[in-house]
C-alpha positions as CSV (number, residue, x, y, z in Angstrom):
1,X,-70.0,101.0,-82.3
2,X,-66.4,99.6,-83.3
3,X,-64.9,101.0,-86.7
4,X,-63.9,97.6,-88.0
5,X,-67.9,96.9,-88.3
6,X,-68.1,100.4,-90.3
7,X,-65.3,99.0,-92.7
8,X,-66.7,95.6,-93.4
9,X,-70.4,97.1,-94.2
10,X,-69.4,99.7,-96.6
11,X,-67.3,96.6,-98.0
12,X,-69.9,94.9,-98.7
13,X,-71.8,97.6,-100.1
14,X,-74.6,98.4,-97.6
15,X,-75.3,101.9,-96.8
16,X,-74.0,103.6,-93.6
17,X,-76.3,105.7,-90.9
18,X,-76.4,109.1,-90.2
19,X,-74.6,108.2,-87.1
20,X,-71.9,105.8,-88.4
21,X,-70.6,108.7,-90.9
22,X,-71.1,111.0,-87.6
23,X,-69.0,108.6,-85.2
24,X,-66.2,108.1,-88.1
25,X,-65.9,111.7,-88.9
26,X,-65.8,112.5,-85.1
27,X,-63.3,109.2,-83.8
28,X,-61.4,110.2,-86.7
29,X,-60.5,113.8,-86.4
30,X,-60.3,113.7,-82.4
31,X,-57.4,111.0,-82.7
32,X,-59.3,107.7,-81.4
33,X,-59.8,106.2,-85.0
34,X,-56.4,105.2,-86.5
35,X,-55.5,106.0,-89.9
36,X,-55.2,102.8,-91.5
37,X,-58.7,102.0,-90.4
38,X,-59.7,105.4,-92.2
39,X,-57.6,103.9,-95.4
40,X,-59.7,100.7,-95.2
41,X,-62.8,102.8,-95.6
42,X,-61.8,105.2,-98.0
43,X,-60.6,102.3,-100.3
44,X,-64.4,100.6,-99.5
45,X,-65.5,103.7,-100.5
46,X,-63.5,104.0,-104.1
47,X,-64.9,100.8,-105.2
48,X,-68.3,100.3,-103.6
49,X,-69.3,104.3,-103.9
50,X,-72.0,106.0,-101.6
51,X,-75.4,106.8,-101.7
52,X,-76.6,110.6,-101.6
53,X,-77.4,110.0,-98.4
54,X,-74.0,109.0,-97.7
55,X,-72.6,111.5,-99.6
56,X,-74.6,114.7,-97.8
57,X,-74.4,113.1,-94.4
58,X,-70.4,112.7,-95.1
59,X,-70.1,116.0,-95.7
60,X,-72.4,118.3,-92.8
61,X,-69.8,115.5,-90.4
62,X,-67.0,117.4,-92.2
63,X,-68.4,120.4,-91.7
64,X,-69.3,120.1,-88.0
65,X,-66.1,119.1,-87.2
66,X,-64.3,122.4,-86.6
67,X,-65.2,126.0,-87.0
68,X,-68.3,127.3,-89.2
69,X,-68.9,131.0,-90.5
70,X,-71.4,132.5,-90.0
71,X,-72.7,135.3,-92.5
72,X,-76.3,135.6,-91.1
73,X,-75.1,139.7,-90.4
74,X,-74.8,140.1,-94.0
75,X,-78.1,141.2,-95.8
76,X,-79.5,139.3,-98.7
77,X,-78.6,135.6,-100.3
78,X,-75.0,134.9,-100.3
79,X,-74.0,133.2,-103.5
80,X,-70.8,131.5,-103.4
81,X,-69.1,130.2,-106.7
82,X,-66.1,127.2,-106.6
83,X,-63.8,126.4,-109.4
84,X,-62.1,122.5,-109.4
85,X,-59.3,124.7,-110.5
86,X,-57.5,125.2,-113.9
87,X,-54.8,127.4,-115.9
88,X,-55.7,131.2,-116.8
89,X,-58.8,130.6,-114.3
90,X,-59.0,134.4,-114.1
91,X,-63.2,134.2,-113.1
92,X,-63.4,135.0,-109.4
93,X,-61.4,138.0,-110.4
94,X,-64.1,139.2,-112.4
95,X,-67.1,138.0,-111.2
96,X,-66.8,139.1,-107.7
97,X,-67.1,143.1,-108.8
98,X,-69.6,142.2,-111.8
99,X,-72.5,140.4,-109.4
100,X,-71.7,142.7,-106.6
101,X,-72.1,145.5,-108.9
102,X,-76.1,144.3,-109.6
103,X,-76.4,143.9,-105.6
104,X,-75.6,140.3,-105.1
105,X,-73.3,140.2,-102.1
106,X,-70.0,138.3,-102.2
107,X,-68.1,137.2,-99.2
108,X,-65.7,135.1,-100.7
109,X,-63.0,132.7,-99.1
110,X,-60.2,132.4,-101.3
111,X,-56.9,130.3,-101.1
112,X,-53.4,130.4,-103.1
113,X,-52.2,128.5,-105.9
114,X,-49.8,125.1,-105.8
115,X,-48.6,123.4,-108.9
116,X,-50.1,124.9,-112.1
117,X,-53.1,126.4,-111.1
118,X,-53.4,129.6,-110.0
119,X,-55.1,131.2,-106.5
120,X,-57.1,133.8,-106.1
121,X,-55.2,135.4,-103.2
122,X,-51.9,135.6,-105.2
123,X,-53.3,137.3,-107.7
124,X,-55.0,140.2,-106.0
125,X,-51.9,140.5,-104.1
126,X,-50.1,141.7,-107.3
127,X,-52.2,144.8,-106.3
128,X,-50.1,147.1,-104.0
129,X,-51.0,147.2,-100.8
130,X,-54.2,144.5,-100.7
131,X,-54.4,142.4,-98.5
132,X,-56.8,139.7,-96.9
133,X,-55.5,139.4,-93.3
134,X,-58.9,141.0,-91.9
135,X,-60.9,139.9,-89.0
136,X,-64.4,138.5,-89.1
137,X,-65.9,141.7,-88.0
138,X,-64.8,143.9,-90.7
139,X,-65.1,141.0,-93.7
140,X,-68.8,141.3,-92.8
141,X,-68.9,144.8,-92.8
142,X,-67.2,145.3,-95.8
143,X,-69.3,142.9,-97.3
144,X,-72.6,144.4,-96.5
145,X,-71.4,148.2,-97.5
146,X,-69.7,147.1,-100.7
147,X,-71.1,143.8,-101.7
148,X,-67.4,142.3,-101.9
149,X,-64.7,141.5,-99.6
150,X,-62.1,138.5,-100.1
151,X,-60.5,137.0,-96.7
152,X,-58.3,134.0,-96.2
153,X,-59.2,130.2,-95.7
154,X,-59.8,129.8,-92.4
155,X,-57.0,127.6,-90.0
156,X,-59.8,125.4,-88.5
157,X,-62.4,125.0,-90.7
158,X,-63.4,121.6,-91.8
159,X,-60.0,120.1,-89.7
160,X,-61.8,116.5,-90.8
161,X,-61.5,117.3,-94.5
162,X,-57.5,118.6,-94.5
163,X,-57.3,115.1,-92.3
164,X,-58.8,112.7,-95.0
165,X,-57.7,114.5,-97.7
166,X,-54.2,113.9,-96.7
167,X,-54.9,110.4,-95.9
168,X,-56.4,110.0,-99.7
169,X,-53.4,111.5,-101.2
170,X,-51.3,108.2,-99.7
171,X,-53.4,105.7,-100.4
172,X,-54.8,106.2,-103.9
173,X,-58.4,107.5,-103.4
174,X,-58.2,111.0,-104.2
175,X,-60.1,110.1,-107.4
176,X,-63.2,108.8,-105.6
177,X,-66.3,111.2,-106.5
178,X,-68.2,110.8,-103.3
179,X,-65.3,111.8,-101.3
180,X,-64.4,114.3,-103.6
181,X,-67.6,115.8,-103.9
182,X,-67.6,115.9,-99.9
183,X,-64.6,117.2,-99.4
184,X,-65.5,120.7,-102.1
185,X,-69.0,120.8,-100.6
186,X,-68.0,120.7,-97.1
187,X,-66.0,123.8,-97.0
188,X,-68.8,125.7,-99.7
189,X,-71.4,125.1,-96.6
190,X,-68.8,125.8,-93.2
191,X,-68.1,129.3,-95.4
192,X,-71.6,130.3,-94.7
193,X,-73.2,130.3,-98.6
194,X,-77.1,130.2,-98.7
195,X,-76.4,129.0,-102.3
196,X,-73.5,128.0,-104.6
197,X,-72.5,127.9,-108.3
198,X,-69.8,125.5,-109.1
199,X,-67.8,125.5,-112.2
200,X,-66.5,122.1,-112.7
201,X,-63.3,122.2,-114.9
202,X,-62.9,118.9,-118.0
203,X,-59.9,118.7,-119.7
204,X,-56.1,118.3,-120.2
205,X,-55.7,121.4,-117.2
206,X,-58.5,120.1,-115.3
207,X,-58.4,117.6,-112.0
208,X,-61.2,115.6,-113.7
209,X,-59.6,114.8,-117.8
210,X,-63.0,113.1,-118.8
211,X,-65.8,114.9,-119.6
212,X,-68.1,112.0,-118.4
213,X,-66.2,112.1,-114.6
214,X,-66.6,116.0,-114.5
215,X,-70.6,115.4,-115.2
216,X,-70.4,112.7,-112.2
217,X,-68.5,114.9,-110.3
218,X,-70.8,118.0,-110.8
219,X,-73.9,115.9,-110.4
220,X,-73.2,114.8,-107.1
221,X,-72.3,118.2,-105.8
222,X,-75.4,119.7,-107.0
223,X,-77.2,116.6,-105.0
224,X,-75.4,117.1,-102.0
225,X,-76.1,120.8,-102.0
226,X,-79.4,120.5,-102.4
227,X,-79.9,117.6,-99.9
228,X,-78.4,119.8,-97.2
229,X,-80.5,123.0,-98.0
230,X,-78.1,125.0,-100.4
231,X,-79.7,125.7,-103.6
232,X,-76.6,124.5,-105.8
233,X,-75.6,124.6,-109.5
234,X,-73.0,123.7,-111.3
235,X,-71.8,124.4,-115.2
236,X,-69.0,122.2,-116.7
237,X,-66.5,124.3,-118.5
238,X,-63.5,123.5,-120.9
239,X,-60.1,123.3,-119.9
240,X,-58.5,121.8,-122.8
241,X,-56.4,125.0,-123.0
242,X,-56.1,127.7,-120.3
243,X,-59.2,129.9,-120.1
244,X,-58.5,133.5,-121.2
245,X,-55.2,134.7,-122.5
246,X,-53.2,135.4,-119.3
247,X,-51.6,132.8,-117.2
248,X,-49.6,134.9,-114.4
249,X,-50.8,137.1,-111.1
250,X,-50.4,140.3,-112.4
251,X,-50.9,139.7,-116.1
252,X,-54.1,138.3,-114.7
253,X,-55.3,141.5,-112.8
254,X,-54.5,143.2,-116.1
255,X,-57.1,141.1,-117.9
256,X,-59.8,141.0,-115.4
257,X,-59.9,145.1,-115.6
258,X,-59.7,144.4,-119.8
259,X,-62.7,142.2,-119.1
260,X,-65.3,144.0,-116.2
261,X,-64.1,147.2,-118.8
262,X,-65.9,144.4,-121.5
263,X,-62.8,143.9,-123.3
264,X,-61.3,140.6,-122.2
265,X,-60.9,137.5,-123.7
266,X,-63.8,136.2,-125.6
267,X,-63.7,132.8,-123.6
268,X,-63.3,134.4,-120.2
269,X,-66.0,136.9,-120.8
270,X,-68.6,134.3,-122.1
271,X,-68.3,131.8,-119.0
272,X,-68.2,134.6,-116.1
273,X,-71.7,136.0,-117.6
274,X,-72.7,132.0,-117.5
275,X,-71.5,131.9,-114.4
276,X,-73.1,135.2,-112.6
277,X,-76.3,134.9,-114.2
278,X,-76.8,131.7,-112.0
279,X,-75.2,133.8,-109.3
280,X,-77.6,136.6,-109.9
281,X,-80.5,134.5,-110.1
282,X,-80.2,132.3,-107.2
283,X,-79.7,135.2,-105.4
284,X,-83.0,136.4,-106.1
285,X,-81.8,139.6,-107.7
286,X,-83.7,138.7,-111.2
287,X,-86.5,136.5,-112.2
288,X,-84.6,134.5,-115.1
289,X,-81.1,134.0,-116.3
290,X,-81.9,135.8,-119.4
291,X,-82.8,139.0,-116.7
292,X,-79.9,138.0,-114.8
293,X,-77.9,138.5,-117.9
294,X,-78.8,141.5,-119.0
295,X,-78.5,143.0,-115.1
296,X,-74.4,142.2,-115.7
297,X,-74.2,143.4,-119.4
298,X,-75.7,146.9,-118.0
299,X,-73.3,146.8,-114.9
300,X,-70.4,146.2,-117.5
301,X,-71.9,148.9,-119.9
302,X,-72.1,151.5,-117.7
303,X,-68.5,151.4,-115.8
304,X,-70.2,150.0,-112.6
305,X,-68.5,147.0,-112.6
306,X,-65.2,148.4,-112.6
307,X,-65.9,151.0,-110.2
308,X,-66.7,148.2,-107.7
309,X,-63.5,146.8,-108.3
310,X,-61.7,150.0,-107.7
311,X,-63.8,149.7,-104.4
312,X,-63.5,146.7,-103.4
313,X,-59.2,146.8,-104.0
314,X,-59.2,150.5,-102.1
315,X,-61.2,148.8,-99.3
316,X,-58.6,146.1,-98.6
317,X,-55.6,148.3,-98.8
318,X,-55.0,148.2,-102.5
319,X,-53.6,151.0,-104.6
320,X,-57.0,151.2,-107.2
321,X,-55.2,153.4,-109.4
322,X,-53.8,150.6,-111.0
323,X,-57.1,150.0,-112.8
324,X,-56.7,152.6,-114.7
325,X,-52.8,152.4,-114.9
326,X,-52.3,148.7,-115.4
327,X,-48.7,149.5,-116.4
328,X,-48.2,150.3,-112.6
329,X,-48.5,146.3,-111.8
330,X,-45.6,144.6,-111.2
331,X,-43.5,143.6,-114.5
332,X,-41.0,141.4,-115.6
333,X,-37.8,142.5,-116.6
334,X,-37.5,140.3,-120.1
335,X,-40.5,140.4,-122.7
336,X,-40.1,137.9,-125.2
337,X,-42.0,135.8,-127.7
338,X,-42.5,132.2,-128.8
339,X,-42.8,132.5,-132.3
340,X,-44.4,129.6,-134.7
341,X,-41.7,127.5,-136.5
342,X,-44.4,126.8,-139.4
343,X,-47.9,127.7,-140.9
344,X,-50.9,126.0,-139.7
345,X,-53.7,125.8,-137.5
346,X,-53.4,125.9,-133.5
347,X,-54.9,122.3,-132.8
348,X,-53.7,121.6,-128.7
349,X,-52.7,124.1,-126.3
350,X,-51.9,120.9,-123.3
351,X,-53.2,123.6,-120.5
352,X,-51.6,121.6,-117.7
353,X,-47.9,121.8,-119.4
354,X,-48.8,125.5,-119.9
355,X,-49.6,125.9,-116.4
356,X,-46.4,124.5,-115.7
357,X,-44.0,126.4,-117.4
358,X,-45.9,129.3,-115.9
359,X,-45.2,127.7,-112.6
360,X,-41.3,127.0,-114.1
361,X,-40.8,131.2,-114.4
362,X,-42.1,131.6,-111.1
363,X,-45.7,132.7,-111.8
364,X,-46.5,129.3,-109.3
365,X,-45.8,127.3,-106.3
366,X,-43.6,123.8,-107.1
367,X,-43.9,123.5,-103.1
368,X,-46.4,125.3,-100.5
369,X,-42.9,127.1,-99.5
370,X,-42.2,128.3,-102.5
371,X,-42.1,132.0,-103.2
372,X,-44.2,133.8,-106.7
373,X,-43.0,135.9,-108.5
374,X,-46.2,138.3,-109.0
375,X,-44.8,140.0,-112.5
376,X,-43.9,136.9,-114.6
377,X,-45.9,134.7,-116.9
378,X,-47.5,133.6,-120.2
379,X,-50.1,135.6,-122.8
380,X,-51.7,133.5,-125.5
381,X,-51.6,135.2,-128.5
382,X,-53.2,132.0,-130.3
383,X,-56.0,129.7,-129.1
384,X,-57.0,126.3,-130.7
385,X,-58.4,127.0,-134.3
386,X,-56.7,130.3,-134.8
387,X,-54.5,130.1,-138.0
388,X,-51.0,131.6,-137.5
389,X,-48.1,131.9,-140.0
390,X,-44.4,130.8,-139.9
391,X,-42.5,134.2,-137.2
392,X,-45.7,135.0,-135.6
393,X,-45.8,134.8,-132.1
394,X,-47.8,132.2,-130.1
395,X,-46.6,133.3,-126.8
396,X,-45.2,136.4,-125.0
397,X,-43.0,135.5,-122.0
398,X,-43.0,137.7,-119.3
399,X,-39.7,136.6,-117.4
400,X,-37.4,137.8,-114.6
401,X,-34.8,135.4,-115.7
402,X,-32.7,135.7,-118.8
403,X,-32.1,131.7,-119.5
404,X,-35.6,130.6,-120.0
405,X,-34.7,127.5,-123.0
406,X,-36.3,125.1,-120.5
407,X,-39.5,127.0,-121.0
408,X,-39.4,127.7,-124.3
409,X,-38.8,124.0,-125.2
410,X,-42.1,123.1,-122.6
411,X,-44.5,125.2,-124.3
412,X,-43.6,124.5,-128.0
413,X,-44.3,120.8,-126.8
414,X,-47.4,122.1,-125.3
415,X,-49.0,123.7,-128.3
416,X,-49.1,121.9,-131.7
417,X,-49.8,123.4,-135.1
418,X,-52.5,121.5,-137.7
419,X,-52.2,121.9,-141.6
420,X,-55.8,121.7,-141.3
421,X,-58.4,123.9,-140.0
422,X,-59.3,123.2,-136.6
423,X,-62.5,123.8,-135.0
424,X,-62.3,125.9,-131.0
425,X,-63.5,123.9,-128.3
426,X,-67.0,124.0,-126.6
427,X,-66.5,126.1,-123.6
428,X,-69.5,125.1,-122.0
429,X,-70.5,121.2,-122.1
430,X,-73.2,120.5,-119.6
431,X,-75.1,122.9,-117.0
432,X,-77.0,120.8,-114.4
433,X,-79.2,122.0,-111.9
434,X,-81.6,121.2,-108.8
């Protein structure tokens, strides 16, 4: 089998084997396939496109071509959820402690942030003490005696994936949907999920801006999922502006205990009950969404939901008082606000330029070196088609610096004002599943 054959067939738009995707992945990631032989084919791929075949037999390669985890120890269906990533993307936060709290367990691989969107890790680490360094072992018992432990990515897994990716980010195919599509579902499947819920972010602070790509995008996941024994949905949610209120790590915390207390962000709340009801019911914990449903309402109701939070923190070395004493979070030493030069009606919140004058006070990471600053960040006090009058404030800036003009001057071009009334956005466009 010689590479250069590989390249000219999926050239010419023919569909490759089983055991051509098999000996490209393989020759690939051991060094004996070149990378600009790998650039020829994933530039074959952006214009000619794969079949689902392609697609699923693309990604078990990447999957098989460094370590897997196993979570066979843990009892019951493990439900994984994925996010493509956004501003204010507080939901892991809260929906790992809501479906654990209805019995659904949750052994979730997490990563940090870069750029404007947030990570999962940096957040919870605006708790005192947590932490995610813990071996295999102990993630799994945690798992199976609380329903919810958080650990790390891990260093080898899907080596093929961190290979191509890199490659695509040089040679302008990162916006490809079958190697996108590969690439997310290949590390879902090596974590060791029986089943996975994906929330596929459209808009302005979204990696997919179209709402027709993000339906592509979630399409094909769902397919490969499916076709490689994972029952998989996926719901398409809005990020036209950032999703909740907050936009900062421990700001962040603060409104995922508002919200499993069933207090948060109207937005928020809304799509992480979307979101665990198809986590609930895939994992066979209720017969219907609607069941599902009202499973996490109850949880929510009766304090159970934030006691597993408390739990789940004190578990991993966190100080869980701060769930009832959110004012013990780390905090910024300058509190100000953005107030509205006119009357009018909140049209655009631009989530990405939000993100990044999150990312400007620190809340984010410009560079994988950089360092966050856990206290800082944004809180809407507006979203699109609220009213707001001349002095009131759109914003509060939680800042460690005093000089924040930069800042101020990004998110008033971020957020325009309507004399007209403005109707919100959707939140939810499009679910699609098996």
């Amino acid at each position: 089998m010689r590479m250069v054959d590989l390249i000219q067939k999926k050239r010419d738009g023919y569909e490759l084997t089983t055991e051509e995707i098999n000996y490209l992945v393989e020759g690939y990631t051991n060094g004996d396939i070149p990378d600009y032989q790998v650039s020829a084919f994933t530039m074959a791929v952006f214009f000619q496109n794969m079949t689902a075949k392609e697609r699923a037999d693309l990604t078990m390669a990447m999957v098989h071509s460094g370590e897997t985890i196993s979570l066979k120890e843990i009892e019951g269906i493990k439900v994984d959820k994925h996010s493509t990533g956004g501003v204010g993307d507080t939901t892991t936060l809260v929906l790992g402690p809501l479906v654990a709290a209805v019995g659904v367990p949750v052994a979730k691989m997490s990563g940090r942030g870069l750029g404007h969107t947030g990570g999962t890790i940096d957040k919870l680490e605006a708790v005192p003490g947590f932490h995610t360094e813990i071996e295999n072992d102990e993630f799994i018992r945690l798992v199976n005696k609380n329903k919810l432990a958080v650990i790390g990515q891990s260093g080898n897994l899907t080596p093929a994936d961190k290979k191509l990716y890199s490659l695509r980010d040089v040679t302008a195919t990162v916006n490809s949907i079958p190697l996108i599509a590969s690439s997310i579902m290949s590390k879902k499947i090596a974590a060791g999920a029986d089943a996975i819920v994906l929330d596929v972010k459209t808009g302005s602070g979204a990696f997919m801006k179209e709402l027709e790509k993000s339906k592509e995008l979630a399409q094909s996941m769902v397919e490969i999922g499916n076709e490689v024994g994972r029952r998989t949905m996926a719901v398409i949610s809005d990020m036209s502006q950032p999703l909740g209120l907050a936009i900062g790590n421990a700001l962040e915390i603060k409104e995922a205990i508002d919200t499993l207390n069933g207090e948060g962000p109207e937005d928020l709340q809304e799509l992480c009950m979307t979101l665990g009801s198809y986590m609930v019911y895939l994992a066979e914990k209720a017969s219907s969404l609607e069941e599902a449903r009202t499973l996490l309402q109850e949880a929510i109701d009766s304090g159970k939901a934030i006691e597993t939070f408390k739990t789940f923190l004190e578990a991993q070395g966190g100080d869980a008082s701060v769930v009832d004493r959110p004012e013990d979070l780390p905090k910024a030493s300058f509190i100000t606000e953005l107030e509205a030069k006119e009357d009018g009606y909140v049209s655009e919140i631009a989530a990405d330029a939000v993100g990044t004058a999150a990312m400007w006070l620190g809340a984010g990471r410009a560079t994988k070196e950089s360092v966050i600053d856990l206290a800082v960040g944004l809180v809407l006090n507006k979203k699109i088609g609220d009213q707001v009058m001349k002095g009131e404030s759109l914003v509060t800036i939680h800042s460690n610096q005093e000089d924040i003009k930069e800042v101020r001057e990004k998110l008033y071009d971020s957020i325009k004002l309507s004399s007209e009334k403005v109707d919100a956005p959707k939140l939810i466009y499009a679910t699609i599943t098996e």
